[in-house]
C-alpha positions, 0 to 999 in steps of 0.5 A, spaced: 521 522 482 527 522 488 530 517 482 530 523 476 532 527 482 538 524 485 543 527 481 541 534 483 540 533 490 547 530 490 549 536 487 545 540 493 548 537 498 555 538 495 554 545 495 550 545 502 557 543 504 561 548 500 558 554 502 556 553 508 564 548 511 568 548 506 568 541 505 568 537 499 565 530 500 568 525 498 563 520 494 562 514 501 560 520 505 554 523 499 551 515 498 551 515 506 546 522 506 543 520 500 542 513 503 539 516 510 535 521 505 531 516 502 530 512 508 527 517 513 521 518 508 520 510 510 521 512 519 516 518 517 511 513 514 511 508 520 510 514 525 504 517 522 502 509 521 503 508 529 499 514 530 493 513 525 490 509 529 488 513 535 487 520 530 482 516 527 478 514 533 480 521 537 479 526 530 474 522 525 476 521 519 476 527 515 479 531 520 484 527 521 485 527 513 483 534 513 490 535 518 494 532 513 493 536 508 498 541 512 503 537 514 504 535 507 504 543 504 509 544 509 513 539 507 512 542 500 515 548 502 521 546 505 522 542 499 521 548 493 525 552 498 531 548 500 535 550 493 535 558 495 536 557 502 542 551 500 540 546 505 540 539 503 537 539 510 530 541 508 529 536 503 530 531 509 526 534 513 521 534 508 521 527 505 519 525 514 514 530 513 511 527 506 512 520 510 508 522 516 503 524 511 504 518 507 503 514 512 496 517 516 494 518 510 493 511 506 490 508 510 486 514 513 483 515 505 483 507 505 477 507 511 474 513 510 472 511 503 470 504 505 466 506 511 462 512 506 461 507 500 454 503 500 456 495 501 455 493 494 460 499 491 465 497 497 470 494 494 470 498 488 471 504 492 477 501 496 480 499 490 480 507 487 485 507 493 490 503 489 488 507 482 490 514 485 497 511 488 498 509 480 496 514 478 501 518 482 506 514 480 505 515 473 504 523 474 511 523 478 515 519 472 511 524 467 512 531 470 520 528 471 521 528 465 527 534 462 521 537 458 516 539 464 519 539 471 526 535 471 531 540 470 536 544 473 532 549 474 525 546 476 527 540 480 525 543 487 518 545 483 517 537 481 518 535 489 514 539 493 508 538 487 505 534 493 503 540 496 499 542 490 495 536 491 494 537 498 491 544 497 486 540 491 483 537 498 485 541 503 479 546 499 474 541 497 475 535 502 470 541 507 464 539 502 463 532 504 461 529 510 464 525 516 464 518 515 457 515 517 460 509 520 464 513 525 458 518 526 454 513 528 458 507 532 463 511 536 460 519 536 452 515 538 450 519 533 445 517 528 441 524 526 448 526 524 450 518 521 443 518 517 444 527 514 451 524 512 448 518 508 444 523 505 449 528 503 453 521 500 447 517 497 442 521 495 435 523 500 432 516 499 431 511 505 437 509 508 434 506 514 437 498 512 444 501 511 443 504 518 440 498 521 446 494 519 450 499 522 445 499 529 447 491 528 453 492 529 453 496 534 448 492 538 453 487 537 459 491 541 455 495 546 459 497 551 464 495 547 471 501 547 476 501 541 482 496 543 489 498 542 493 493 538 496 489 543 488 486 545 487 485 537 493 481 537 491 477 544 483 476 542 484 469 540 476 470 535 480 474 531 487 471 530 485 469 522 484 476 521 491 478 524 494 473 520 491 474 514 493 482 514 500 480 516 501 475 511 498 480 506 502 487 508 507 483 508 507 480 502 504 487 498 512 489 500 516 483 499 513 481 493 518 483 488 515 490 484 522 495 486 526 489 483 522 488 478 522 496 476 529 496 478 531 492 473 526 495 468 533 499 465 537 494 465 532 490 461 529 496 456 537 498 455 539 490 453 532 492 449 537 497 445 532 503 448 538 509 449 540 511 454 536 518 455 530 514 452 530 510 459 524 516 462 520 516 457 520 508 458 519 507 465 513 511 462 510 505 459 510 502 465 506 507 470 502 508 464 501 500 465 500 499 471 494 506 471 491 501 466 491 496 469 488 499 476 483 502 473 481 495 469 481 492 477 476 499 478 471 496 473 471 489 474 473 487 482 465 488 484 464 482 479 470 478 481 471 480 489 478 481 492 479 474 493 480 471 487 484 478 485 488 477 491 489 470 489 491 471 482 495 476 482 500 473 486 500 466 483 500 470 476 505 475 478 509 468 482 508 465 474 511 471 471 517 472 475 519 464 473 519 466 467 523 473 468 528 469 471 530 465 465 529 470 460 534 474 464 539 468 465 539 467 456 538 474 454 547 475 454 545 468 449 539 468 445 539 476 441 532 476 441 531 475 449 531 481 452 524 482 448 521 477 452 524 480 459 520 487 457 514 483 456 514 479 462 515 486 466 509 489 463 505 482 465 508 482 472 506 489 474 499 487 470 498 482 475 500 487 481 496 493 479 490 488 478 490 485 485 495 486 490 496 494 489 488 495 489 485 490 494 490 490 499 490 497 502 482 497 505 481 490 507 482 491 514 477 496 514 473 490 511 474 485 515 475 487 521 469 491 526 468 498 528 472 497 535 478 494 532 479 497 525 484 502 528 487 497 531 488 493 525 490 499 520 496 501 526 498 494 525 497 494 517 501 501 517 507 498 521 508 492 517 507 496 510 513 502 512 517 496 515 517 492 510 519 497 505 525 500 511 527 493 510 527 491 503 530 498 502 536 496 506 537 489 504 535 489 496 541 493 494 545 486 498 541 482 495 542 484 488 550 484 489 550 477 491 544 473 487 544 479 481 537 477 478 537 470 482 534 474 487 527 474 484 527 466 486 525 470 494 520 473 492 517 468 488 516 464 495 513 471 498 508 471 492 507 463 492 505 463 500 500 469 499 497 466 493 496 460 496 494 463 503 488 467 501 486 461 497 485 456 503 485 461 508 481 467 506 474 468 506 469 473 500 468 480 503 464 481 497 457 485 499 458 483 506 458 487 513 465 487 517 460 482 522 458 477 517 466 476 514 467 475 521 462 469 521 465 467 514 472 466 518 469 462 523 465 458 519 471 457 514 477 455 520 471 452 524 469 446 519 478 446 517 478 444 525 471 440 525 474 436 519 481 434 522 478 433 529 473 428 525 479 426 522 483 424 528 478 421 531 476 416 525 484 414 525 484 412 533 477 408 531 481 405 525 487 404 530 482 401 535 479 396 531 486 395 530 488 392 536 482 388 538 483 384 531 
């Protein structure tokens, strides 16, 4: 919604300027403002993802979600206020604050519906995490159109709509429980956990979900929530760690703002006009709604695995072909057809894959103790990789033009081929039964070239008394 807005908060800030020093900006130092004023949203999000994971161990999930929802409201009122007050100031402090929400927020939602899911519905509830972020999306690229809130007149209505949503939660979030996995592993309260699980699944008998919950505790009695730094030197779960960097890395770097950067070059060489271009971009958010809510029906059946590794192999496959078609399509008419396509098939491929299954998963495959810990680290990486990909993108389009999808086909090819070979199935599995899956998987990996250097050095043994 920023996108559709940029012209009239550039305007704001020249007449911020104008009213309040007398000054005209020149058009450097307005890209210099706007460019910080994109970027803070990126700062605000990788503060609030640092500090998610101490709130979430100290507050509880829903409290700290509930806390949230003011921050973003207050954000929200800066953002419909800062053209009446004439303070281009407003909108930044604004975007910081939606930051810290954003990024306290994804993963806080993230984890407090995997912890509140039975074990067979885990994986499609987490997936809802991405189908909402899609929808989001395509609600901003909706209400931004000139006929709803893109106007002259309604653009600070359109940016501090995120305050509306927050109210919707702010009001009903009171009404559900705390997550039972937090009531009971790090409060010691099963009569709590146990009402919890009644108010979420009905009043039935719950007694194995809690028995599995009480397994899990059993397994780290005594055992505190660990700080970052103790995950990254427990050596028992180094694959976990590898597994979230490679893939919150990957989700960041893997070629979608290029992608729909890109959209209008290629929809305009479509012969889409140019005041046409909104409606468009529409058909993309709507794809990628679509297709989450496609990934919604079908991950139980599939699992995150084959998802994860799908989709980045498919989106690697697609940007191939992206890329030629680009290259022909100021010589072959018809070309940019196909480059449209191919735009639609790579944000299918995301949207049925990395954008769903990415966000819960180191709720899933880490323990109680260490999923604070693990959702600090994923925050980090997910808001620095966007702080460097927004820094860094606009040089690489001006020095390799579409040639740039070439690098972010490699990001996509080593996550497709790493949770392939190095990932294990959390499909209807406890956080202590991938853990063992981890172990059984690098286990028999390490197993296997130890026997096989032990059978080189036989050979070459044998060898030598021959």
């Amino acid at each position: 919604m920023y996108v559709w807005c940029s012209q009239f908060i550039k305007e704001l800030v020249n007449t911020t300027c104008l009213h309040r020093y007398n000054v005209s900006l020149e058009q450097w130092q307005l890209s210099l403002i706007w460019s910080f004023m994109v970027s803070i949203y990126c700062i605000g999000g990788l503060l609030g993802g640092v500090m998610a994971g101490s709130l979430l161990s100290r507050f509880g999930r829903k409290q700290c979600l509930l806390l949230n929802n003011v921050v973003a409201i207050v954000g929200a009122v800066l953002m419909i206020c800062s053209r009446t007050a004439v303070s281009f100031e407003m909108i930044m402090v604004g975007r910081f604050l939606y930051g810290i929400n954003s990024g306290l927020g994804l993963f806080a939602q993230a984890l407090y519906l995997v912890e509140c899911a039975p074990k067979r519905l885990r994986g499609m509830v987490g997936v809802t995490v991405g189908t909402f972020m899609s929808l989001g999306k395509f609600g901003g690229q909706l209400l931004g159109i000139s006929e709803l809130l893109g106007t002259h007149e309604r653009w600070p209505w359109l940016l501090g709509f995120n305050g509306f949503t927050a109210l919707v939660q702010l009001s009903t979030l009171p009404f559900l429980p705390e997550s039972p996995s937090f009531l009971l592993l790090d409060r010691g309260d099963r009569q709590a956990c146990e009402k919890a699980l009644r108010r979420l699944w009905g009043n039935k008998d719950h007694s194995m979900k809690v028995e599995e919950m009480l397994q899990e505790k059993a397994a780290l009695q005594s055992v505190r929530n660990h700080s970052v730094l103790e995950l990254i030197q427990d050596k028992t779960l180094r694959w976990q760690l590898i597994t979230i960097f490679v893939v919150f890395c990957a989700v960041q770097l893997c070629g979608t703002n290029a992608v729909y950067f890109y959209s209008f070059d290629v929809f305009r060489a479509a012969g889409i006009q140019p005041h046409q271009l909104r409606y468009a971009a529409l058909g993309t958010g709507l794809c990628e709604l679509c297709t989450s809510l496609a990934c919604f029906m079908i991950i139980e059946k599939t699992g995150k695995k084959v998802l994860l590794f799908r989709g980045y192999i498919g989106m690697a496959l697609t940007l191939i072909l992206l890329t030629i078609t680009l290259y022909l399509q100021t010589h072959i008419s018809w070309m940019p057809y196909c480059s449209v396509f191919f735009i639609f098939i790579f944000i299918f491929f995301f949207a049925s894959g990395p954008a769903g299954a990415t966000p819960p998963l180191p709720g899933e495959i880490l323990t109680q103790s260490y999923k604070s810990a693990g959702y600090t680290i994923a925050c980090s990486l997910n808001w620095s990789g966007l702080f460097v990909l927004g820094m860094i993108f606009p040089i690489l389009v001006e020095q390799l033009d579409y040639f740039c999808f070439l690098i972010f086909l490699f990001f996509c090819t080593v996550c497709g081929l790493f949770v392939r070979f190095n990932v294990p199935e959390t499909k209807n599995l406890t956080a202590l039964e991938i853990a063992a899956e981890f172990k059984r998987m690098h286990r028999d990996s390490g197993e296997s070239q130890k026997n096989k250097s032990t059978e080189h050095n036989r050979i070459t043994i044998n060898d030598t008394k021959l």
